[in-house]
N, CA, C and O atoms as CSV, one atom per row, in Angstrom:
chain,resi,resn,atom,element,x,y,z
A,1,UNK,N,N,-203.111,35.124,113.179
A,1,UNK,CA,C,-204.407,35.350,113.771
A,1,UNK,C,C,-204.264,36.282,114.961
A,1,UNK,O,O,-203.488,35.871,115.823
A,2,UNK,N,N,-204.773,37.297,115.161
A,2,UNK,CA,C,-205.427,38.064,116.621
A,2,UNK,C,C,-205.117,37.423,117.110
A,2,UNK,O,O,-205.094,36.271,116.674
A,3,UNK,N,N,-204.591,37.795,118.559
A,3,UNK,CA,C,-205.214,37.098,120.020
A,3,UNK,C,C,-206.893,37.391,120.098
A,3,UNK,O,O,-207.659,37.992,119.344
A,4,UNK,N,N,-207.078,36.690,121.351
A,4,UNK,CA,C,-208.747,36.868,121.662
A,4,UNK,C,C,-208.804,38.313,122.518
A,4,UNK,O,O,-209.897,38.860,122.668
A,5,UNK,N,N,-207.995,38.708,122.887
A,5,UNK,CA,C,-208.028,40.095,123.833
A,5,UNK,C,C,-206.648,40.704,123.423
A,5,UNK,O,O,-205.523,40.215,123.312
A,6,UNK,N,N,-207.155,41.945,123.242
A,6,UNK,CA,C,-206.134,43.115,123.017
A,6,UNK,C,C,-205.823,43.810,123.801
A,6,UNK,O,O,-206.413,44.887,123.886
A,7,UNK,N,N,-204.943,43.543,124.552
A,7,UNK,CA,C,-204.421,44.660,125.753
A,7,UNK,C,C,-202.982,44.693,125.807
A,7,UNK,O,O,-202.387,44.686,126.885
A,8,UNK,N,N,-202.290,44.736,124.496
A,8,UNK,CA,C,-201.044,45.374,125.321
A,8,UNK,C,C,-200.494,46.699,123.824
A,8,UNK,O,O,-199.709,46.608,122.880
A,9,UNK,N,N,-201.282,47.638,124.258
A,9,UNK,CA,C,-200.995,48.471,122.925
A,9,UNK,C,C,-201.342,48.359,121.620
A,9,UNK,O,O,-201.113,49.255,120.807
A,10,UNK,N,N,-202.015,47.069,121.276
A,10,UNK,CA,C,-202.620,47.067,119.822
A,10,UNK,C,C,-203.428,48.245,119.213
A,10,UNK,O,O,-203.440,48.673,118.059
A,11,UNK,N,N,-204.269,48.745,120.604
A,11,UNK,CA,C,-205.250,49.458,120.190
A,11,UNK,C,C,-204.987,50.676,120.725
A,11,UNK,O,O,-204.345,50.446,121.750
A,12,UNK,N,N,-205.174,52.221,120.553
A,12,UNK,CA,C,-204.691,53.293,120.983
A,12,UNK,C,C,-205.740,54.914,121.163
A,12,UNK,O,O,-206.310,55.427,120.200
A,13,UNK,N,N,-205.766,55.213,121.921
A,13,UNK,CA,C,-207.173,56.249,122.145
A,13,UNK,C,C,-206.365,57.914,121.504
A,13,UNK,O,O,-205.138,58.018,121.501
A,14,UNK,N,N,-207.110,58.858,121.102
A,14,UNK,CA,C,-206.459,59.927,121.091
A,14,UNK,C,C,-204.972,60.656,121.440
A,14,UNK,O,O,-204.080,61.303,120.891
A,15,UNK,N,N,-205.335,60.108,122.698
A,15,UNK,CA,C,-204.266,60.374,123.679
A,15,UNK,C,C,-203.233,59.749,123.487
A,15,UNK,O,O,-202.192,60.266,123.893
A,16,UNK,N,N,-203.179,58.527,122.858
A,16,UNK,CA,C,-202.239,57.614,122.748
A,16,UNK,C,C,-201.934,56.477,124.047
A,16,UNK,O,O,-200.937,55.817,124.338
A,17,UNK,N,N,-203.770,56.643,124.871
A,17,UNK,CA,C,-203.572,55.808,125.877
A,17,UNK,C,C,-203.644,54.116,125.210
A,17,UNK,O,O,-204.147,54.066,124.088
A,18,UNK,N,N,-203.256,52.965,125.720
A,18,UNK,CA,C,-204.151,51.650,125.853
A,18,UNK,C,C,-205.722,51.625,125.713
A,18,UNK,O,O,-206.465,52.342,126.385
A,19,UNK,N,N,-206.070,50.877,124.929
A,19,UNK,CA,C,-207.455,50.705,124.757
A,19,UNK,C,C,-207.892,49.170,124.892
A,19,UNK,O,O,-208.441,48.890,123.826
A,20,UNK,N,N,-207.890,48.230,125.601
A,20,UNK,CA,C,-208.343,47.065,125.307
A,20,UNK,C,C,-209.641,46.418,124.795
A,20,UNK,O,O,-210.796,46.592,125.185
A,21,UNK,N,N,-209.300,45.864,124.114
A,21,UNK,CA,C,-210.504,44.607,123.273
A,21,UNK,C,C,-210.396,43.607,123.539
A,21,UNK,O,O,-209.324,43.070,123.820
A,22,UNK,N,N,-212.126,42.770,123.513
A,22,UNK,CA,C,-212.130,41.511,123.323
A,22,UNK,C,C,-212.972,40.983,122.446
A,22,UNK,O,O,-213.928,41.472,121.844
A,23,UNK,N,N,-212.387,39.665,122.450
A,23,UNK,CA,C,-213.276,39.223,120.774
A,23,UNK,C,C,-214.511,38.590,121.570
A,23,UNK,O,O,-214.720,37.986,122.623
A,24,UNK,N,N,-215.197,39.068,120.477
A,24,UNK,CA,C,-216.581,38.567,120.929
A,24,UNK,C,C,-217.487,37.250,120.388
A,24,UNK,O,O,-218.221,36.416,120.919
A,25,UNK,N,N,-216.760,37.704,118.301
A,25,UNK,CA,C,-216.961,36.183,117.823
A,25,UNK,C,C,-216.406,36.300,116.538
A,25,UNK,O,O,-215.753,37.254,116.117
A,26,UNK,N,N,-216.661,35.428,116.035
A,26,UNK,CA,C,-215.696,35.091,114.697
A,26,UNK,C,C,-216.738,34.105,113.979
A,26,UNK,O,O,-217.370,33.231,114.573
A,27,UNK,N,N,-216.817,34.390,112.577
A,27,UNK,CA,C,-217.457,33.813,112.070
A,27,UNK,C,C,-217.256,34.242,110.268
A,27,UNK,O,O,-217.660,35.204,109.614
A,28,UNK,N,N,-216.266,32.759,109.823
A,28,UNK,CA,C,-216.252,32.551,108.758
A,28,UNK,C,C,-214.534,33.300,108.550
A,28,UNK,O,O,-213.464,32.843,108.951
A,29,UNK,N,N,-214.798,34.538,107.804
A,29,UNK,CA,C,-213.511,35.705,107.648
A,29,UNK,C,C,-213.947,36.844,108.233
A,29,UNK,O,O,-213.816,38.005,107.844
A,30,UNK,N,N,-214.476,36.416,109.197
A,30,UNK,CA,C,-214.682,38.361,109.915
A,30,UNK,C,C,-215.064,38.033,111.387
A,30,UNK,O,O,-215.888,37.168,111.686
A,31,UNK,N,N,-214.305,38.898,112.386
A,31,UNK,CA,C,-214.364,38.586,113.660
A,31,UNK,C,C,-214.682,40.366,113.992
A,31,UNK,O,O,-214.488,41.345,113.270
A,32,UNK,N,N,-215.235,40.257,115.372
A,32,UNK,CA,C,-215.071,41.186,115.750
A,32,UNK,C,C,-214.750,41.422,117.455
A,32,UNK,O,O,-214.623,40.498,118.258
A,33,UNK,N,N,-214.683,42.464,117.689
A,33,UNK,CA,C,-213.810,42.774,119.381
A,33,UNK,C,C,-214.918,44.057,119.958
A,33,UNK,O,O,-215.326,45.037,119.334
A,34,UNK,N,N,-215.180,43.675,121.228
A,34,UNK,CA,C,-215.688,45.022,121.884
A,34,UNK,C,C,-214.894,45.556,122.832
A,34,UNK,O,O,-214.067,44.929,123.494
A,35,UNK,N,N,-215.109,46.578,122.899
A,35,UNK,CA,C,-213.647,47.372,124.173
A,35,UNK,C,C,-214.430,46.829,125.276
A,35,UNK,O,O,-215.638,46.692,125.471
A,36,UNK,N,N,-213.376,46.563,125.936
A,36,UNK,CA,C,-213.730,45.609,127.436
A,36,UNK,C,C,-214.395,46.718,128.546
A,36,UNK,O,O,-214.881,46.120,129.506
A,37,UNK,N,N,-214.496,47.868,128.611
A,37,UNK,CA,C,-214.942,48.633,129.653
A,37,UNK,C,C,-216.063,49.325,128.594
A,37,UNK,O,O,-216.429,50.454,128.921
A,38,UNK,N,N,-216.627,48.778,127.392
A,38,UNK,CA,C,-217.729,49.622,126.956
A,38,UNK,C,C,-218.967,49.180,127.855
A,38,UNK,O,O,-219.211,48.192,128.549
A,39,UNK,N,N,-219.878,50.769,127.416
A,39,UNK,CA,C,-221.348,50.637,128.385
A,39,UNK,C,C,-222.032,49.805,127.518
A,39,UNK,O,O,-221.606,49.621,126.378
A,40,UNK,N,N,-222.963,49.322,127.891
A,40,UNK,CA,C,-223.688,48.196,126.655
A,40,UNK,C,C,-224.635,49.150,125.631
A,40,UNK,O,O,-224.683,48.901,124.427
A,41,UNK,N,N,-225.428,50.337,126.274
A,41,UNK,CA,C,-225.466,51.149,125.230
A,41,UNK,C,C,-224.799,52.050,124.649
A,41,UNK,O,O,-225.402,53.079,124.344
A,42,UNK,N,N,-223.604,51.945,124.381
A,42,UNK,CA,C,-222.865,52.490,123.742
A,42,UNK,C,C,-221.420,51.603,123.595
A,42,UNK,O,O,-220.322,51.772,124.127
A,43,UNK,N,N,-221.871,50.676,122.723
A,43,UNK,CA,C,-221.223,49.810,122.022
A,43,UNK,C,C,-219.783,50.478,121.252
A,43,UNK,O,O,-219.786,51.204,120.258
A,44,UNK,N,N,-218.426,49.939,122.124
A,44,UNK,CA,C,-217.249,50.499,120.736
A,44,UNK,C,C,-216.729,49.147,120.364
A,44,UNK,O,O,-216.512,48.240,121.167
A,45,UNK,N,N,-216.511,49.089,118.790
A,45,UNK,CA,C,-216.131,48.002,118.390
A,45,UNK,C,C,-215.371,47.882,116.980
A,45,UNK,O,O,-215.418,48.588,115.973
A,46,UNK,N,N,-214.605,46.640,117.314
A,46,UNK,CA,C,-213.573,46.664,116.082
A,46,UNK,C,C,-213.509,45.383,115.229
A,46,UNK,O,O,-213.124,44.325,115.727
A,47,UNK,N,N,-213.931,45.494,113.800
A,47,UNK,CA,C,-214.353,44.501,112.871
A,47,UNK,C,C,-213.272,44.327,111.844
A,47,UNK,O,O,-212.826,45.354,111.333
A,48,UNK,N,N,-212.723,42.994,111.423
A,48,UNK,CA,C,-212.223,42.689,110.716
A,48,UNK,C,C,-212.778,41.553,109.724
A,48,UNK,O,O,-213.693,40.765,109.961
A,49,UNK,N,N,-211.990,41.659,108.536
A,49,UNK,CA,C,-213.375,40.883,107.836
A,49,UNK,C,C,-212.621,40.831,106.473
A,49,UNK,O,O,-212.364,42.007,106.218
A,50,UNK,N,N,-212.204,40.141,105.599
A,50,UNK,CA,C,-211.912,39.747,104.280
A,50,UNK,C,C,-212.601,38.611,103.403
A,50,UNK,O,O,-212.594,37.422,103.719
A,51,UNK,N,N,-212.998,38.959,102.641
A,51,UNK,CA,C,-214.060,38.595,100.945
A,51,UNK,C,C,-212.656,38.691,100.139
A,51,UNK,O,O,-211.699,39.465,100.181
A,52,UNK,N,N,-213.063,37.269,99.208
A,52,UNK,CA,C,-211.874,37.121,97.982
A,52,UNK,C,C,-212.946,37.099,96.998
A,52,UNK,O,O,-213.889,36.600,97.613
A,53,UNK,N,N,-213.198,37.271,96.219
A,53,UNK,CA,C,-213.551,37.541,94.517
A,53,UNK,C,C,-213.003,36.906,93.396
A,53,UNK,O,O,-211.780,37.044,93.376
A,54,UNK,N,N,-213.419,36.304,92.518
A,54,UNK,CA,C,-212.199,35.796,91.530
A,54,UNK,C,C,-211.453,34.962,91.209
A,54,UNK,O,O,-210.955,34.614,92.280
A,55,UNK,N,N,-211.015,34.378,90.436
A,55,UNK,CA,C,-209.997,33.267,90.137
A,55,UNK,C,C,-208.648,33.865,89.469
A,55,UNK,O,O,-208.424,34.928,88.890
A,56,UNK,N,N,-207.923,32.860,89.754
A,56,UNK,CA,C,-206.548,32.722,88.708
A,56,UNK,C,C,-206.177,34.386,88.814
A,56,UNK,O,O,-206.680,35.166,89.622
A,57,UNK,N,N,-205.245,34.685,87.863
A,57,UNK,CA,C,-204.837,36.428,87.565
A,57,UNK,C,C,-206.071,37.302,88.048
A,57,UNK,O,O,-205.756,38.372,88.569
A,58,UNK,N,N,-207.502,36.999,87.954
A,58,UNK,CA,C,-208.363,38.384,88.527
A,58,UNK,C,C,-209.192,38.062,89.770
A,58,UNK,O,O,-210.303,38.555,89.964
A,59,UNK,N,N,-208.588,37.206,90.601
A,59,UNK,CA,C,-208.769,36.982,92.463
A,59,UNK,C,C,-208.013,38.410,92.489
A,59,UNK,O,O,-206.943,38.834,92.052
A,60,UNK,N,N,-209.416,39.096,93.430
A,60,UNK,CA,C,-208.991,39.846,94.116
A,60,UNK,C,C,-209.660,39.730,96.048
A,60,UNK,O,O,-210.552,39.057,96.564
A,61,UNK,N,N,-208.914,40.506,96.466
A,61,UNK,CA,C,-208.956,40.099,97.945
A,61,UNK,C,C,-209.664,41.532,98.849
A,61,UNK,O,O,-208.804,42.387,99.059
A,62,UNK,N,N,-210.822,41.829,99.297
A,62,UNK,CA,C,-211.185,43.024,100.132
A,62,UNK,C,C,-211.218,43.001,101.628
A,62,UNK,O,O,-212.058,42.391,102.289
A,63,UNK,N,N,-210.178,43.755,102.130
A,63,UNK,CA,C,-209.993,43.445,103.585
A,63,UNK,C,C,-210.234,44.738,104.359
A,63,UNK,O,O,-209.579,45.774,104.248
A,64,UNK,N,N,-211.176,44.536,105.082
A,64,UNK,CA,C,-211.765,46.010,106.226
A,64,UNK,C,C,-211.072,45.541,107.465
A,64,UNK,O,O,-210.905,44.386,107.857
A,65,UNK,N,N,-210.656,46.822,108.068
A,65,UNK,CA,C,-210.515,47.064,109.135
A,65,UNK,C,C,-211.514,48.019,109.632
A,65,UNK,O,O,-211.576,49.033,108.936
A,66,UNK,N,N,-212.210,47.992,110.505
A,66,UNK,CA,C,-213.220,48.614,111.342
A,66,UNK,C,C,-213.749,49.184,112.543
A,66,UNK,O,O,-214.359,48.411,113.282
A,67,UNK,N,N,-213.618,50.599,112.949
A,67,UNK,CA,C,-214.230,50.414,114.451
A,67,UNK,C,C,-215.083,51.496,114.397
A,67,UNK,O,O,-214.926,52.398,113.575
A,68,UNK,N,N,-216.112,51.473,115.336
A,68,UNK,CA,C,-217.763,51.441,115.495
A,68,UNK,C,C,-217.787,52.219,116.592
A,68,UNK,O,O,-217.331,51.594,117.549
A,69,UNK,N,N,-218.072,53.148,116.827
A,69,UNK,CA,C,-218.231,53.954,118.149
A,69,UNK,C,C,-219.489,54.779,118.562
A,69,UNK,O,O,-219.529,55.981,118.300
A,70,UNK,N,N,-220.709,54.038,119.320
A,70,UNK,CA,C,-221.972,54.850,119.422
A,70,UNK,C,C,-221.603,55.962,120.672
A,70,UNK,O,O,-221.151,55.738,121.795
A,71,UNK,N,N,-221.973,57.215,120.033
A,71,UNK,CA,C,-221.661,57.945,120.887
A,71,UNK,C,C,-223.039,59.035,121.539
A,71,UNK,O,O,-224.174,58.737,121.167
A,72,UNK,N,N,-222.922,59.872,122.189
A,72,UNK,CA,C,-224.018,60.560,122.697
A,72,UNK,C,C,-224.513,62.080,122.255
A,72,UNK,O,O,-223.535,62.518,122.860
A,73,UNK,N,N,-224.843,62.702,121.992
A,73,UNK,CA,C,-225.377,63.738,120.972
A,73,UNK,C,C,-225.345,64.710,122.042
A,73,UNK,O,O,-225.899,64.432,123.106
A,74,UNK,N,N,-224.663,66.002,121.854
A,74,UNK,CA,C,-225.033,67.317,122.999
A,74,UNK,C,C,-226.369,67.164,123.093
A,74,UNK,O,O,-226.571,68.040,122.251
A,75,UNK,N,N,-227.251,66.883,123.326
A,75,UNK,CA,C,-228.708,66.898,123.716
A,75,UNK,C,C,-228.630,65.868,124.964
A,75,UNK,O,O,-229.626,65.692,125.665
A,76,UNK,N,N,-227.589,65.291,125.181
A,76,UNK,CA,C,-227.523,64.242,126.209
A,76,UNK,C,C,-228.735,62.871,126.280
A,76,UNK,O,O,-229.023,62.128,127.219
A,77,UNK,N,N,-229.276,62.936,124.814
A,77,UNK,CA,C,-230.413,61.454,125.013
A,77,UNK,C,C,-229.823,60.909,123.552
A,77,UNK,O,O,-229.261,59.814,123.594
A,78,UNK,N,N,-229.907,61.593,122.246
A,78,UNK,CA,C,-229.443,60.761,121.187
A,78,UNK,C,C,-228.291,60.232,121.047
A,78,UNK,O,O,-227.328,60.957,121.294
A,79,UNK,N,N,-228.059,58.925,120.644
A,79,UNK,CA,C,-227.138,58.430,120.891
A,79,UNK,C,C,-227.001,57.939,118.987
A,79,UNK,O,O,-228.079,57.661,118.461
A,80,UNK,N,N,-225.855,57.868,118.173
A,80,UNK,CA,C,-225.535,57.753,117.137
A,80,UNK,C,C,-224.037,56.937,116.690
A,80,UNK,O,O,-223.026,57.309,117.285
A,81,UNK,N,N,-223.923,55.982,115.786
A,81,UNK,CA,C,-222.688,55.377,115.573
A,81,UNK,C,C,-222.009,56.060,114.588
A,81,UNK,O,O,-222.548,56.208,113.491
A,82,UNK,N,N,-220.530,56.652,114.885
A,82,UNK,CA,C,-219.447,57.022,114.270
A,82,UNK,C,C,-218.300,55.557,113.877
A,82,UNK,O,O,-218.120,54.495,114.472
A,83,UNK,N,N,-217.709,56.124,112.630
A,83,UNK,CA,C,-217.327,55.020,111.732
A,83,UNK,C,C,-215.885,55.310,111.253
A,83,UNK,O,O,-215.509,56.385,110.786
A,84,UNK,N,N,-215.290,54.439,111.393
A,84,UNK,CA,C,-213.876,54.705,110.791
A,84,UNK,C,C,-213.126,53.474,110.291
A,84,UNK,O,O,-212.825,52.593,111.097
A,85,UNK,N,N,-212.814,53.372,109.013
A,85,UNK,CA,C,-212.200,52.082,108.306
A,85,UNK,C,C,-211.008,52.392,107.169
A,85,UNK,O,O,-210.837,53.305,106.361
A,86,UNK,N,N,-210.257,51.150,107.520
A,86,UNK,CA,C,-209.150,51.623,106.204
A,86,UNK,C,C,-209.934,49.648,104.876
A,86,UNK,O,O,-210.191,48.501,105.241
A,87,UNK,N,N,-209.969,50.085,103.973
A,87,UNK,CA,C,-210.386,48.970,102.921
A,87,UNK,C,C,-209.210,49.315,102.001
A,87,UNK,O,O,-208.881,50.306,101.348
A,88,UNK,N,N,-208.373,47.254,102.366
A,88,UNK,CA,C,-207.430,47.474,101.568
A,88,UNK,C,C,-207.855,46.268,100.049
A,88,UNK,O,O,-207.879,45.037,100.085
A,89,UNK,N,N,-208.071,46.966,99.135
A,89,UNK,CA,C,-209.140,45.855,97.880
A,89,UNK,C,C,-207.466,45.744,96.962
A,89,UNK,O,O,-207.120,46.640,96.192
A,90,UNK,N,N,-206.839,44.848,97.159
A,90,UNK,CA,C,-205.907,44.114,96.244
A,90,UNK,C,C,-206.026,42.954,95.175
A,90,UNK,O,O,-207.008,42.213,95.220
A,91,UNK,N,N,-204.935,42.761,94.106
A,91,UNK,CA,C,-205.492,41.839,92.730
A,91,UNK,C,C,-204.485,40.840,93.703
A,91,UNK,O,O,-203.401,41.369,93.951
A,92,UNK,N,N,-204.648,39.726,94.180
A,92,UNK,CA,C,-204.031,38.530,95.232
A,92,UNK,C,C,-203.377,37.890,93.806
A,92,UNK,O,O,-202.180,37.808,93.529
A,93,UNK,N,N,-204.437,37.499,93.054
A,93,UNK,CA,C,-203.916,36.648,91.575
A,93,UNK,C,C,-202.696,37.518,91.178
A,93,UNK,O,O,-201.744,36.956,91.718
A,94,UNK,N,N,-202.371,38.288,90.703
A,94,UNK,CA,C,-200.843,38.650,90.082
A,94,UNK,C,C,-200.074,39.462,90.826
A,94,UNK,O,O,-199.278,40.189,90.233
A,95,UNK,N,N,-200.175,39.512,92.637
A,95,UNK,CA,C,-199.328,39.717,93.046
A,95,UNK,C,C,-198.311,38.647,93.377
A,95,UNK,O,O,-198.659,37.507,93.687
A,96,UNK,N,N,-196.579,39.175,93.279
A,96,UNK,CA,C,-195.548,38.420,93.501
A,96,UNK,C,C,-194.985,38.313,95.036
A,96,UNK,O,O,-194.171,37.485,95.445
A,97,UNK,N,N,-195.745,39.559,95.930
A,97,UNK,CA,C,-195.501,39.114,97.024
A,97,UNK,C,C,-196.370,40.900,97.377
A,97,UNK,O,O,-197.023,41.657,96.659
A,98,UNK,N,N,-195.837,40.966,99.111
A,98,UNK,CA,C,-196.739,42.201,99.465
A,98,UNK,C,C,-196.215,43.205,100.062
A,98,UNK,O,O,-196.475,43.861,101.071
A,99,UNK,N,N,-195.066,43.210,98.891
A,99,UNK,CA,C,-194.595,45.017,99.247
A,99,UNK,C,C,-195.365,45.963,98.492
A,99,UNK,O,O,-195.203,47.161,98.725
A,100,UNK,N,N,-196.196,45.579,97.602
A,100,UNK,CA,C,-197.085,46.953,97.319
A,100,UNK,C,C,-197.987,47.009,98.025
A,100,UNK,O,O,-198.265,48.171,98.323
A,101,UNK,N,N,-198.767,46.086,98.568
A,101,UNK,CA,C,-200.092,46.310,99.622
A,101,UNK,C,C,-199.390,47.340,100.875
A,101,UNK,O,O,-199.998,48.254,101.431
A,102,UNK,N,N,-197.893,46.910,101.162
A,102,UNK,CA,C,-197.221,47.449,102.409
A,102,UNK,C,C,-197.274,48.897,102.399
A,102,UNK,O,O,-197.784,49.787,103.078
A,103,UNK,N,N,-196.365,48.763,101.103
A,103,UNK,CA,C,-196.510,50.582,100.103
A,103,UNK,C,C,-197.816,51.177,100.464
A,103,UNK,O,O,-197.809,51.750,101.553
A,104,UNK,N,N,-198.743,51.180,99.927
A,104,UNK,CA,C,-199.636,52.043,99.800
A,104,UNK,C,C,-200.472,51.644,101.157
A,104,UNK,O,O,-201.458,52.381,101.157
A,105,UNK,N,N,-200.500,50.826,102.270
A,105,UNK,CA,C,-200.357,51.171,103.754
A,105,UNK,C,C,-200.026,51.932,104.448
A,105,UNK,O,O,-200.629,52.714,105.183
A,106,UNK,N,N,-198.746,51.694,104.200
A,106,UNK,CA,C,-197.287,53.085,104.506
A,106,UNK,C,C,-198.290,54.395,103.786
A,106,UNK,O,O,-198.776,55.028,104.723
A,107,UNK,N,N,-198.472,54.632,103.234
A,107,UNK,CA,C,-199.168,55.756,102.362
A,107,UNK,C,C,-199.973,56.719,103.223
A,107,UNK,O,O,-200.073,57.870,103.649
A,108,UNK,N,N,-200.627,55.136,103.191
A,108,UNK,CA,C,-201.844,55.848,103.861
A,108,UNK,C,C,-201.985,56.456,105.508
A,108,UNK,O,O,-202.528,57.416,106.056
A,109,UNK,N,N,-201.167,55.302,105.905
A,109,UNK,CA,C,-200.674,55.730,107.561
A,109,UNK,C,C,-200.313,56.995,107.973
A,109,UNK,O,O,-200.896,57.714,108.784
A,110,UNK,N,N,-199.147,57.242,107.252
A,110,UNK,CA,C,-198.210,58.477,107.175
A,110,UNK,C,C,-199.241,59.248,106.786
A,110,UNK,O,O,-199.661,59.683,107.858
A,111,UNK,N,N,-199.950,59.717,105.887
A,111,UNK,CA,C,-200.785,60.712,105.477
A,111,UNK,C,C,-201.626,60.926,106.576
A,111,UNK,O,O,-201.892,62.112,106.773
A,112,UNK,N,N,-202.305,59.809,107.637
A,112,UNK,CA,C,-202.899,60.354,108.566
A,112,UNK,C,C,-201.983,60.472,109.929
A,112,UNK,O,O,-202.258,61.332,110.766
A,113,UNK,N,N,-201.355,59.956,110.033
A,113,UNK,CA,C,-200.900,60.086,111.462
A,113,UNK,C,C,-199.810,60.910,111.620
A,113,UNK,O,O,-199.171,60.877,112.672
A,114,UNK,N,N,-199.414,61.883,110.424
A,114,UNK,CA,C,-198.199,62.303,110.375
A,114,UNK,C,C,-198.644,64.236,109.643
A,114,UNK,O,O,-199.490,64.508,108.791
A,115,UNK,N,N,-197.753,65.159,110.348
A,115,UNK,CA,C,-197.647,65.912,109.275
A,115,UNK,C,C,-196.481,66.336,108.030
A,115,UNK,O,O,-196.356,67.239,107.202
A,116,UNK,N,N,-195.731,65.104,108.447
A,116,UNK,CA,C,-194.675,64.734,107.182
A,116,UNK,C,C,-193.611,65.541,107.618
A,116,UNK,O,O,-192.551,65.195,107.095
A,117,UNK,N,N,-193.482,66.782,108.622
A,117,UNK,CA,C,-192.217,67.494,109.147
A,117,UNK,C,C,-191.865,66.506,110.001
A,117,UNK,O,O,-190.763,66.832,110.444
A,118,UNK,N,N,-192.174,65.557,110.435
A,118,UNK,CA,C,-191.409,64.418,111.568
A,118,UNK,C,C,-192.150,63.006,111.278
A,118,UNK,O,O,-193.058,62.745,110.489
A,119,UNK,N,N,-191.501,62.253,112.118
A,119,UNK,CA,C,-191.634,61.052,111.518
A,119,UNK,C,C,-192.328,60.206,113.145
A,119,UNK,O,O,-192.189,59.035,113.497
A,120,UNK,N,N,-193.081,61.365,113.859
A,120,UNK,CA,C,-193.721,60.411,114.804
A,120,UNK,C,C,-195.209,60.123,114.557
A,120,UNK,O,O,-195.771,60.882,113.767
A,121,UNK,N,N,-195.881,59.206,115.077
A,121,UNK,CA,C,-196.965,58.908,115.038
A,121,UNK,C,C,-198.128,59.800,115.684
A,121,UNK,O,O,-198.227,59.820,116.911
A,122,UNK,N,N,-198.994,60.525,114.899
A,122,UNK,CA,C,-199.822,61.474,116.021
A,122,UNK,C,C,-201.376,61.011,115.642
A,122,UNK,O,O,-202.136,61.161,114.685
A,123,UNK,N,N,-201.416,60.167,117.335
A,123,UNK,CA,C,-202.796,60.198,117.918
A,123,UNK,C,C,-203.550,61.011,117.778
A,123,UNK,O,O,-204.681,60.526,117.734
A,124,UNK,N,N,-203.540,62.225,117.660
A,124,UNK,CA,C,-204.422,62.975,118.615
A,124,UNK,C,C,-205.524,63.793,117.396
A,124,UNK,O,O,-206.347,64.686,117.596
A,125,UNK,N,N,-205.125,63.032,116.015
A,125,UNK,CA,C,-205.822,63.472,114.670
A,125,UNK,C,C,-205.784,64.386,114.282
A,125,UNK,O,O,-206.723,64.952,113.723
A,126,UNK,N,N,-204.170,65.027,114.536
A,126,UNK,CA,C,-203.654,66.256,113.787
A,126,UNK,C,C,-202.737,65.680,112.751
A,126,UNK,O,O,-201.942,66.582,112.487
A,127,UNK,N,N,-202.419,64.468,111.934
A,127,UNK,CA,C,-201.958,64.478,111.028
A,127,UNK,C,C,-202.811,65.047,109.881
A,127,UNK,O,O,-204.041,65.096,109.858
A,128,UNK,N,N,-201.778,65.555,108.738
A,128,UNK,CA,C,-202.741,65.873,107.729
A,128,UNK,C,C,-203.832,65.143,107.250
A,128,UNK,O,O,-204.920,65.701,107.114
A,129,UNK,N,N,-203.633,63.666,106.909
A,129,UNK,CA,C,-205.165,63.027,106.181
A,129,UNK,C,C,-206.087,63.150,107.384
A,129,UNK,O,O,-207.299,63.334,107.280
A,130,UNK,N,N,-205.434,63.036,108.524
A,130,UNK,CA,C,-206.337,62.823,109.634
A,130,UNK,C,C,-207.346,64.194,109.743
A,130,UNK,O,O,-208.573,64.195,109.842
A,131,UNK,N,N,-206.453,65.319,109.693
A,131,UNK,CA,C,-207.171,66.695,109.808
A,131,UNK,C,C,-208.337,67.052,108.823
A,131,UNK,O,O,-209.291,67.787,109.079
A,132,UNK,N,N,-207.978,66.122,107.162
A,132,UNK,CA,C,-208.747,66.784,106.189
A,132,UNK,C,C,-209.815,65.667,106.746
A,132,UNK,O,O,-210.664,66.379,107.284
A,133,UNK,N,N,-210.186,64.460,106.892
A,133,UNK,CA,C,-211.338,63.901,107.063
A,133,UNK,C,C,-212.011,64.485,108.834
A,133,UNK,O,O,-213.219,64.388,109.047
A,134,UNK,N,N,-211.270,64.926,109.694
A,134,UNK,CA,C,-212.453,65.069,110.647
A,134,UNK,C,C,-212.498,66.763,110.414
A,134,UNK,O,O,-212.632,67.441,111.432
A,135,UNK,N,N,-212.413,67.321,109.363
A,135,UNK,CA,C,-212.611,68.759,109.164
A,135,UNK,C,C,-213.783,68.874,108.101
A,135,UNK,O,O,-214.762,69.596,108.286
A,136,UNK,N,N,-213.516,67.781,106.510
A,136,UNK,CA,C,-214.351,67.882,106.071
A,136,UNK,C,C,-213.067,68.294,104.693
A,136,UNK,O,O,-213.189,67.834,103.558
A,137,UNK,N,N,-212.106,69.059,105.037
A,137,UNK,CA,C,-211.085,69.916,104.204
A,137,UNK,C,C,-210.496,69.098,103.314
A,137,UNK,O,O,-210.317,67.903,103.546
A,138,UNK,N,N,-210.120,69.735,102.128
A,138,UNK,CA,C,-209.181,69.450,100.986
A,138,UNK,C,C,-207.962,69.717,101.048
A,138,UNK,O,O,-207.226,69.469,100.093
């Protein structure tokens, strides 16, 4: 389980600064966290949340990770929520354990946080997957 507050590096800004969260509530399989220094109109927030489906061999399991960021529009009055989630939808029934969920994690990580010539982690959304979704690019 989470802690109730995230402050020691869980969470990470562009920059690769600290970002802290706190949980705000939990209810059922899905909790969520607001960054502790957000303005109240402009809510940032991070949702977690898993739905199982299914029995026996075709239980499957859908798990979001989520964060929510209302931000402010060059016009300086509209204000709009930006969205970013990884959904990991696995068959739970005929897996033998969770090195393939890990696998195609790993996948996906590396594809964004990386441009595959090195093996560090980049914040700042110059890895390749990272580049093709805030560009729009193939």
């Amino acid at each position: 389980m989470l802690a109730n507050t995230l402050n020691t590096n869980e969470v990470k800004d562009r920059a690769g600064a600290e970002q802290e969260f706190q949980r705000l509530s939990t209810n059922g399989r899905s909790t969520e966290f607001g960054l502790i220094t957000e303005l109240p109109y402009l809510p940032h927030r991070l949702k977690v949340s898993h739905q199982e489906t299914g029995t026996g061999a075709k239980r499957r399991r859908r798990s979001v990770v989520r964060f929510d960021k209302t931000i402010v529009g060059g016009d300086g009055l509209t204000t709009e929520p930006i969205s970013a989630y990884v959904v990991l939808d696995s068959p739970v029934g005929i897996e033998a354990d969770s090195n393939a969920m890990k696998d195609i994690l790993a996948n996906l990580m590396s594809f964004c946080a990386s441009t595959g010539a090195t093996t560090t982690i980049l914040f700042d959304g110059t890895g390749n997957g990272a580049v093709t979704l805030i560009t729009g690019g193939l």
